[in-house]
matplotlib code that plots the C-alpha trace (Angstrom):
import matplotlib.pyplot as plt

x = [-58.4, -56.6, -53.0, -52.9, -51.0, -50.3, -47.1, -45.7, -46.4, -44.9, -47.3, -46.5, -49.0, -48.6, -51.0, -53.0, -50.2, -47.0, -48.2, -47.3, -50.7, -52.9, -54.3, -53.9, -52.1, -52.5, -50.3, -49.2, -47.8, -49.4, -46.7, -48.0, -46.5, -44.7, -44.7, -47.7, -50.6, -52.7, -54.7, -57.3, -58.6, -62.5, -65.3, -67.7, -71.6, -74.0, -75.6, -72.8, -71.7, -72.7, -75.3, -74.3, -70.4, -69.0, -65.1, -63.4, -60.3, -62.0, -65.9, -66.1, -69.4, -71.5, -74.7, -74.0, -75.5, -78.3, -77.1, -73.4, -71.4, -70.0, -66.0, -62.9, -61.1, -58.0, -59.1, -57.4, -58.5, -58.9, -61.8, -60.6, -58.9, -61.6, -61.6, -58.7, -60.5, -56.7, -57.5, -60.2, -62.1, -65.7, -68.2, -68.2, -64.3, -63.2, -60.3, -58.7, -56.0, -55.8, -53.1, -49.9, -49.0, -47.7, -45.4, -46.9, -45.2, -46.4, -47.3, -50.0, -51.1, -50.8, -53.6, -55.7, -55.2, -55.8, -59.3, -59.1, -62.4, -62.0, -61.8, -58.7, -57.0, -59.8, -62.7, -61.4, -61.8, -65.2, -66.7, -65.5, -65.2, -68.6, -70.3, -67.8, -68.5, -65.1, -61.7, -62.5, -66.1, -63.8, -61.3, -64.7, -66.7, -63.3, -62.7, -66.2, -65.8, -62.5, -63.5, -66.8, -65.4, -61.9, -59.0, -56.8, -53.7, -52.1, -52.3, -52.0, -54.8, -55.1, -58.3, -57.9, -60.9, -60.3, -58.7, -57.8, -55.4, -55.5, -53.4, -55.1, -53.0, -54.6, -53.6, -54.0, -57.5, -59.5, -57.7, -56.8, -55.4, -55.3, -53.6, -54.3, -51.4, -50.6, -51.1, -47.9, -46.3, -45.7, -44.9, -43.6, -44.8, -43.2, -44.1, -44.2, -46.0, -46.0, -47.3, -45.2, -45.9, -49.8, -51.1, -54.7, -56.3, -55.8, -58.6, -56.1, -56.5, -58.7, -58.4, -60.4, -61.7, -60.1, -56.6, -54.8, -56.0, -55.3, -51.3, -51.2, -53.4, -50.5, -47.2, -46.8, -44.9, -41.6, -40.9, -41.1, -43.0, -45.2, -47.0, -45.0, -47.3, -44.5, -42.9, -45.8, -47.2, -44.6, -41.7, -37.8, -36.6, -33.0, -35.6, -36.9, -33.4, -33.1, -36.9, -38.4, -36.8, -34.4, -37.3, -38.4, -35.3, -35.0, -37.8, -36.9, -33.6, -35.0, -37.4, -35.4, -32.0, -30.3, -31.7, -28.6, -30.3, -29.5, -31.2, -31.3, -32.5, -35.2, -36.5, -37.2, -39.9, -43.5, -44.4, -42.0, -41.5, -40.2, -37.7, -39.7, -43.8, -44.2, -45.4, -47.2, -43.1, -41.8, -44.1, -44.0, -39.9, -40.1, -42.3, -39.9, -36.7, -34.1, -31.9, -30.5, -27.0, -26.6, -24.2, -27.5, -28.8, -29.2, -28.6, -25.2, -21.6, -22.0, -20.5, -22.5, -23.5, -24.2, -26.9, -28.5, -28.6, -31.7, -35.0, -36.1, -39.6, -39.4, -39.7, -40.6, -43.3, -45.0, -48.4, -50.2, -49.2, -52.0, -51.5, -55.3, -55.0, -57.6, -57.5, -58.6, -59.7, -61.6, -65.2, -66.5, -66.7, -63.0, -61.6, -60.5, -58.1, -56.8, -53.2, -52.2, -49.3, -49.4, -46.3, -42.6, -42.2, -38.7, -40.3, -43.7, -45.6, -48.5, -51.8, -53.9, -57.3, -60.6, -62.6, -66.0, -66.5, -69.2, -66.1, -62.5, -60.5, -60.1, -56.5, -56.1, -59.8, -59.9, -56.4, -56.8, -54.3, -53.3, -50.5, -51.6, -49.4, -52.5, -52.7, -51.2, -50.6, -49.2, -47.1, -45.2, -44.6, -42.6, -40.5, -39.6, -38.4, -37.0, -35.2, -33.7, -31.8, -29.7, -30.8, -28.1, -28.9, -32.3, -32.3, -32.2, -34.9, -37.4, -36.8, -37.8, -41.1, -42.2, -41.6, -43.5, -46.4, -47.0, -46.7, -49.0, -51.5, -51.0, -51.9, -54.9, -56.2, -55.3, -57.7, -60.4, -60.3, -60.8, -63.4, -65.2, -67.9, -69.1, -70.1, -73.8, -72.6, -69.3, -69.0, -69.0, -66.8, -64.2, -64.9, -63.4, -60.7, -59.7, -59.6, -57.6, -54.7, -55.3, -54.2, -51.7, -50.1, -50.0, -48.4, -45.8, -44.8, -45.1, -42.9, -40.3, -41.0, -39.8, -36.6, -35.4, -35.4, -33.0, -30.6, -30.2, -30.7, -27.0, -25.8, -27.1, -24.3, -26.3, -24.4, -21.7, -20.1, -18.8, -16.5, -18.4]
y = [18.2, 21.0, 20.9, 23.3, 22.4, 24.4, 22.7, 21.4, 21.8, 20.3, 19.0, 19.1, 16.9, 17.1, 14.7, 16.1, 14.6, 15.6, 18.9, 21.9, 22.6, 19.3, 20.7, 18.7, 20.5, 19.8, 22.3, 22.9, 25.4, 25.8, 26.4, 27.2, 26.5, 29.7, 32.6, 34.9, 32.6, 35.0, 33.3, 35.0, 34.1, 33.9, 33.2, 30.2, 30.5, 27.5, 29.7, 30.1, 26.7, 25.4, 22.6, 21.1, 21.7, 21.4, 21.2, 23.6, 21.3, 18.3, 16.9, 16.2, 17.3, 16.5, 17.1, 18.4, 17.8, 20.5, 21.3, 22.4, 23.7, 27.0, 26.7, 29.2, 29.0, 29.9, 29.4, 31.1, 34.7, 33.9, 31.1, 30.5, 27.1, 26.8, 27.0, 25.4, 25.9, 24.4, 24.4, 25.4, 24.7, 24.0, 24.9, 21.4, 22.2, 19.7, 20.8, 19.7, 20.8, 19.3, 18.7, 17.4, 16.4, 13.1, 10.7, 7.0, 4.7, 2.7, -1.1, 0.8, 3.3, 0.2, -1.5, 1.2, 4.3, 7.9, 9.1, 12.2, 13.2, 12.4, 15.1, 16.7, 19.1, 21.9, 20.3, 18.4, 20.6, 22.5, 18.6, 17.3, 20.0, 21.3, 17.8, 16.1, 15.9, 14.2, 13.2, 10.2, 10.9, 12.8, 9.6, 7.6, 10.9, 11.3, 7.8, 7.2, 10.3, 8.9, 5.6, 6.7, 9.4, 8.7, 11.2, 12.7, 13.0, 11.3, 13.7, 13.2, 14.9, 15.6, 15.8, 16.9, 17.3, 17.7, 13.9, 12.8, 13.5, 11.3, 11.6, 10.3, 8.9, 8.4, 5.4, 4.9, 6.5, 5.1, 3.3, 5.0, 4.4, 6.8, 6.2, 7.8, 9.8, 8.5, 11.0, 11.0, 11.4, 14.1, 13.7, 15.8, 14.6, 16.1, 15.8, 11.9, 9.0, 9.3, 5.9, 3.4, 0.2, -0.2, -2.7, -3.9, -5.3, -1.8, 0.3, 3.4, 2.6, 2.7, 2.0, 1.1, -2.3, -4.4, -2.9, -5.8, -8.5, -5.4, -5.6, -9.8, -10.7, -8.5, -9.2, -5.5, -6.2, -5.6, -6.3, -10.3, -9.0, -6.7, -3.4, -1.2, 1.5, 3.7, 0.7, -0.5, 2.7, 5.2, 6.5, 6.4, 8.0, 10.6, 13.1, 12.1, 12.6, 16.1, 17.4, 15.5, 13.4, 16.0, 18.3, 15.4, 15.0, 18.1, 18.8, 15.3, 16.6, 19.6, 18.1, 14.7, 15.7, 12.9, 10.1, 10.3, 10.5, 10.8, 13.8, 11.6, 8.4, 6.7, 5.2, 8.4, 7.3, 8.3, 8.4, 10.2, 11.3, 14.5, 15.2, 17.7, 19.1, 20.7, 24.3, 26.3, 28.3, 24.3, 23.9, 27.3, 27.2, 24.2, 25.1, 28.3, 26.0, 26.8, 24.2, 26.8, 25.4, 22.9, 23.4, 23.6, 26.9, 28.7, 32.2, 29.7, 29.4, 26.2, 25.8, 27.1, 23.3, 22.4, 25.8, 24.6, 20.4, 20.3, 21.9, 24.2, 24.1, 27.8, 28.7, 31.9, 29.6, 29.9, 31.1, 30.8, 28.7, 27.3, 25.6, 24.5, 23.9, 22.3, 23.1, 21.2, 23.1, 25.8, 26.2, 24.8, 28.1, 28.8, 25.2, 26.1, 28.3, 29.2, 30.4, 32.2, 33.6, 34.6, 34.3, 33.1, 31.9, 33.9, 37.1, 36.4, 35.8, 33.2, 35.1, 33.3, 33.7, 32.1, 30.4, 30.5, 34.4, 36.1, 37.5, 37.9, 40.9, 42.8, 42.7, 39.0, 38.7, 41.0, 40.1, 41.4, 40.7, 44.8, 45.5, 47.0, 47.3, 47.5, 44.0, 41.1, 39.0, 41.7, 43.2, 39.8, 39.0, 42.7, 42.1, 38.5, 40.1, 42.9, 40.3, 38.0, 40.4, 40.6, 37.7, 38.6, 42.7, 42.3, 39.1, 40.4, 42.5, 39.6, 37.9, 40.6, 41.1, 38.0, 37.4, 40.9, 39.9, 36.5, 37.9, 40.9, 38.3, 35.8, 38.5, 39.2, 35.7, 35.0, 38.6, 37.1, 33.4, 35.4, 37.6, 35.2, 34.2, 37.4, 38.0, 38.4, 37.7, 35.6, 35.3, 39.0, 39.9, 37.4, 38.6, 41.8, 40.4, 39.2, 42.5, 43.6, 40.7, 41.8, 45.6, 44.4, 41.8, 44.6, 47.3, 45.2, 43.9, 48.0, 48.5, 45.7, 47.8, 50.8, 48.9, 47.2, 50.4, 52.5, 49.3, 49.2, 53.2, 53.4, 50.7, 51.9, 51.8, 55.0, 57.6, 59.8, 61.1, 64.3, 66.0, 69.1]
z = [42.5, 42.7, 44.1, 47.1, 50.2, 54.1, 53.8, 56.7, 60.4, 64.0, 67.0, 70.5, 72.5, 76.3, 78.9, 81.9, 84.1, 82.2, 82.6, 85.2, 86.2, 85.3, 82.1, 78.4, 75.9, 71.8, 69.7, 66.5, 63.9, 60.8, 58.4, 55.0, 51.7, 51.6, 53.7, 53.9, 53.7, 55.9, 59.1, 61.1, 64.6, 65.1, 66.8, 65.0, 66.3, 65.4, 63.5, 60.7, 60.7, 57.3, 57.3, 53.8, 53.3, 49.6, 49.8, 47.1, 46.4, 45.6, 45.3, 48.7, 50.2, 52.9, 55.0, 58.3, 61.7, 62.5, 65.9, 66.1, 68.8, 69.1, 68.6, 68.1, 65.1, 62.7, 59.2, 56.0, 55.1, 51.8, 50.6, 47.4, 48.7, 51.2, 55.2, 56.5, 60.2, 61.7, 65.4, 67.9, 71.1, 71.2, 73.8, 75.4, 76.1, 73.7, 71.8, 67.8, 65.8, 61.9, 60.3, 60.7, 57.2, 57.3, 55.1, 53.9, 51.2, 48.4, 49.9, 51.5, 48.7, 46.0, 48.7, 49.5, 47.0, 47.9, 47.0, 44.2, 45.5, 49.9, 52.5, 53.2, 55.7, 54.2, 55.9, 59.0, 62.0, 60.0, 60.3, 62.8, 65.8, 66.5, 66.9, 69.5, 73.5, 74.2, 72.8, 71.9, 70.1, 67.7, 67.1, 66.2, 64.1, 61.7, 62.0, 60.3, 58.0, 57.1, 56.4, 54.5, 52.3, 52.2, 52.0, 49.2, 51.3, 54.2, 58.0, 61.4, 63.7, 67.7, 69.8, 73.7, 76.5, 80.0, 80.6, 77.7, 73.8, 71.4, 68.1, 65.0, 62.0, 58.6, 57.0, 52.4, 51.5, 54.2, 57.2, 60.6, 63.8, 67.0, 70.5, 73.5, 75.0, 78.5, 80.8, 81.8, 78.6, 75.4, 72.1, 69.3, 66.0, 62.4, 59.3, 59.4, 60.0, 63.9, 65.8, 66.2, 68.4, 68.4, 70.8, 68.8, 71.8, 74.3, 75.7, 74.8, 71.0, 68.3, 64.6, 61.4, 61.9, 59.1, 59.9, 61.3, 59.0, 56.1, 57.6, 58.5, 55.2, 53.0, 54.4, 55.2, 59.1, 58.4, 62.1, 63.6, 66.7, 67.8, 65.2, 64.3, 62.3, 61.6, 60.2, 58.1, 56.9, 57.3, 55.4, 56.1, 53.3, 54.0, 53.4, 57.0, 58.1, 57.1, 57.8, 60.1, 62.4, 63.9, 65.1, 66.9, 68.1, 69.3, 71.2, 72.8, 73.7, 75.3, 77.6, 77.9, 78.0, 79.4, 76.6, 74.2, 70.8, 67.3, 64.9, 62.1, 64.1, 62.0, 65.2, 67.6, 70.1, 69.6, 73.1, 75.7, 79.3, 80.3, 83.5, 84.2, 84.4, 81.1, 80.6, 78.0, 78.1, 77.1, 74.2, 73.0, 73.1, 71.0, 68.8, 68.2, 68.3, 65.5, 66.9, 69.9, 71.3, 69.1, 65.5, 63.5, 64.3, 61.7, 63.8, 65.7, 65.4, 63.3, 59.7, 56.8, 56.1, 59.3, 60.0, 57.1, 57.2, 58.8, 59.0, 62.0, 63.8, 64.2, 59.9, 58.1, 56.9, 60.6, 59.9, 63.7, 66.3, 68.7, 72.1, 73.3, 76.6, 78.6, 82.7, 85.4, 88.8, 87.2, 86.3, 82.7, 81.2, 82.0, 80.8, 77.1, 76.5, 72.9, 73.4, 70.2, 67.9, 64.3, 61.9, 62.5, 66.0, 66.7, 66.9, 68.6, 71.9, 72.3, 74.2, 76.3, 74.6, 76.5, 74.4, 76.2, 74.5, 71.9, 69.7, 68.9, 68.7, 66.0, 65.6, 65.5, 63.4, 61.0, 58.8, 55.2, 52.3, 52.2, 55.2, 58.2, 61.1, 63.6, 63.0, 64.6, 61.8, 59.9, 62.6, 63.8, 60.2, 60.0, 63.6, 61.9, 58.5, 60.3, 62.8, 60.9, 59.5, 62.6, 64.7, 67.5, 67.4, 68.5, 70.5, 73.7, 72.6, 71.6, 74.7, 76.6, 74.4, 74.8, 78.7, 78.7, 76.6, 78.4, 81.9, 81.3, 79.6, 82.7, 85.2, 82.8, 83.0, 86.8, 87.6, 85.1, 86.8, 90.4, 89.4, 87.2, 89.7, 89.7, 86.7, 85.0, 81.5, 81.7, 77.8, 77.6, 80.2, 78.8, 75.6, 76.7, 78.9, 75.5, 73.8, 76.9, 76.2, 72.4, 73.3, 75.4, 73.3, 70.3, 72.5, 73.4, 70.0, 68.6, 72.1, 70.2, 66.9, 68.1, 69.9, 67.0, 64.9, 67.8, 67.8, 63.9, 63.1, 63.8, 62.0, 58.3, 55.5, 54.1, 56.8, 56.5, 59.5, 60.0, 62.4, 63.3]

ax = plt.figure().add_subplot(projection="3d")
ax.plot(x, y, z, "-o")
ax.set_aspect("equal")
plt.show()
């Protein structure tokens, strides 16, 4: 197998009820490796779904279903690694994202190895996403890929329909285990083993079905009650301390503010409650966080150790960010909507993309390896470089472009949800409803182009001023 890796990522899950408008929310930025690992947005017909699928990092192959789903999706512009689908929403409104690397230790590996030649991150959403009719059939479909195949790496993975999300932790090279979100509740889940108290005998979980005798049979419980997966199967290493558990803590902080927490806690909650009804504005704000008003921004007032002691969610290792929401009160073919960002989070704005369309738009689909401002990926990836230069310069700026961006796109989608009925073709019209957030969302960040070059113009060291 061949050593490749996306890196490191951070999931926001947000239940129909913890939410401002009743919809489920699964989200998560991809962060690749290193920066510039190019993404693309589009538009998978049954038709080009592959019936046998051979994985190109290991031996992994399988024979597909023959009648697939249509789904969107944000896969890796180049194959040589293979797909690396990430996220998308299928035509039965179901919606996945996969992965969230995740941490394990060695009483569990030493039982149940990794498999050299399992499924990884690669294939995931490409097997699992156009086959599932709900949530939960896509806990059970990877749980049974999972446990047939086996994996070659340890990752969390979140499924959403209209009622339910359900985060999915693999466990060695072929056990699992999945809770149901309350629908009251969020999480934020790093780069760690994520569940923590399991309760075997609940409706609202599901695992592989030798797991508990796997834990009581070989003394792994640490803990003299209850399950503790995160315990059993997870990692708390002082790496966790520095990477993971403060962007957990973080988001917590934000939409929990008055539970007094530590950013190096080993023991930050899995499942929490907000004070508030959560927003696509929260979960996009955290997945952008660089530790704002605390001493660990990197762009703050903190010491030079403390800006860099921990690890931000916002990273010039962003590739896209995805927020799949799922919406109640609307007809079926308006349900799923693929809100989208390509590259670092500090200098972009998510676009509410419906998924129920015959194409994407060319600026978010067609990314090629060569720059080119006209497209998206491309273009945020320049206002990030170009930003970060002078964080404080141009801040103003971005805030601007993105309350711009996300407001012209709303008013987009609220015309489209009104006029919907009266459409002949709905899948073509919100095709081009789309394109028209597309444009819009690419104006606006040239708009922020053009902004950030008349603040810094003036600031060059190459001038020389003259009297005259």
């Amino acid at each position: 197998m061949t050593e490749y890796h996306h890196g490191s990522c951070t999931t926001v899950l947000v239940g129909k009820k913890a939410s401002i408008d009743g919809s489920t929310m699964i989200a998560r930025n991809e962060d690749g490796f290193a920066p510039l690992n190019f993404e693309k947005f589009v538009l998978v017909k049954p038709k080009d779904q592959p019936r046998h699928y051979q994985a190109k990092l290991s031996k992994f192959h399988i024979e597909l279903p023959d009648d697939p789903m249509r789904y969107t999706s944000t896969p890796d512009v180049e194959k040589e690694h293979g797909i690396w689908a990430a996220a998308g929403i299928n035509s039965a409104n179901v919606a996945m994202t996969a992965t969230e690397t995740t941490t394990t230790n060695s009483r569990i590996l030493g039982l149940d190895p990794l498999v050299k030649d399992g499924l990884g991150e690669e294939d995931i959403t490409a097997i699992t996403l156009p086959y599932i009719h709900s949530a939960r059939e896509g806990v059970a479909r990877l749980g049974a890929l999972h446990e047939k195949y086996g994996t070659y790496e340890t990752n969390g993975i979140a499924f959403s329909d209209e009622d339910e999300v359900w985060y999915f932790d693999t466990i060695g090279g072929h056990h699992w285990a999945a809770v149901r979100i309350p629908d009251d509740a969020y999480v934020i889940a790093p780069n760690r083993f994520n569940i923590d108290w399991f309760d075997f005998d609940s409706d609202d979980t599901m695992c592989s079905a030798d797991l508990r005798d796997l834990i009581d049979q070989n003394h792994l419980n640490p803990d003299r009650k209850g399950y503790n997966l995160r315990h059993i199967f997870g990692s708390a290493k002082p790496k966790d301390t520095r990477y993971n558990n403060p962007r957990a803590w973080f988001g917590q902080k934000y939409l929990t503010p008055d539970v007094e927490q530590s950013p190096i806690d080993q023991d930050l909650p899995f499942i929490c409650h907000a004070n508030r009804l959560i927003s696509i504005e929260d979960v996009k704000f955290i997945e952008s966080s660089h530790y704002q008003n605390t001493p660990y921004d990197v762009y703050g007032t903190g010491t030079e150790a403390q800006k860099k002691q921990f690890r931000p969610i916002g990273i010039n290792r962003n590739q896209e960010l995805h927020i799949l929401q799922i919406r109640p009160d609307v007809p079926d073919a308006l349900k799923g909507v693929h809100w989208l960002a390509f590259g670092p989070n500090t200098f972009n704005a998510v676009v509410p993309f419906y998924a129920n369309v015959e194409d994407t738009p060319a600026a978010y689909r067609d990314t090629t390896t060569e720059f080119d401002p006209a497209n998206m990926y491309w273009l945020t990836y320049l206002l990030a470089t170009f930003g970060d230069y002078d964080f404080d310069l141009f801040q103003d700026q971005e805030d601007l472009f993105e309350e711009n961006s996300v407001a012209q796109c709303r008013k987009l989608q609220h015309e489209a949800d009104a006029a919907a009925a009266n459409q002949q073709n709905l899948p073509a019209y919100l095709t081009d409803i789309n394109q028209k957030m597309a444009d819009a969302a690419l104006k606006q960040a040239t708009h922020l182009l053009g902004e950030m070059v008349k603040l810094s113009a003036p600031r060059m060291a190459l001038q020389f001023t003259l009297n005259d």
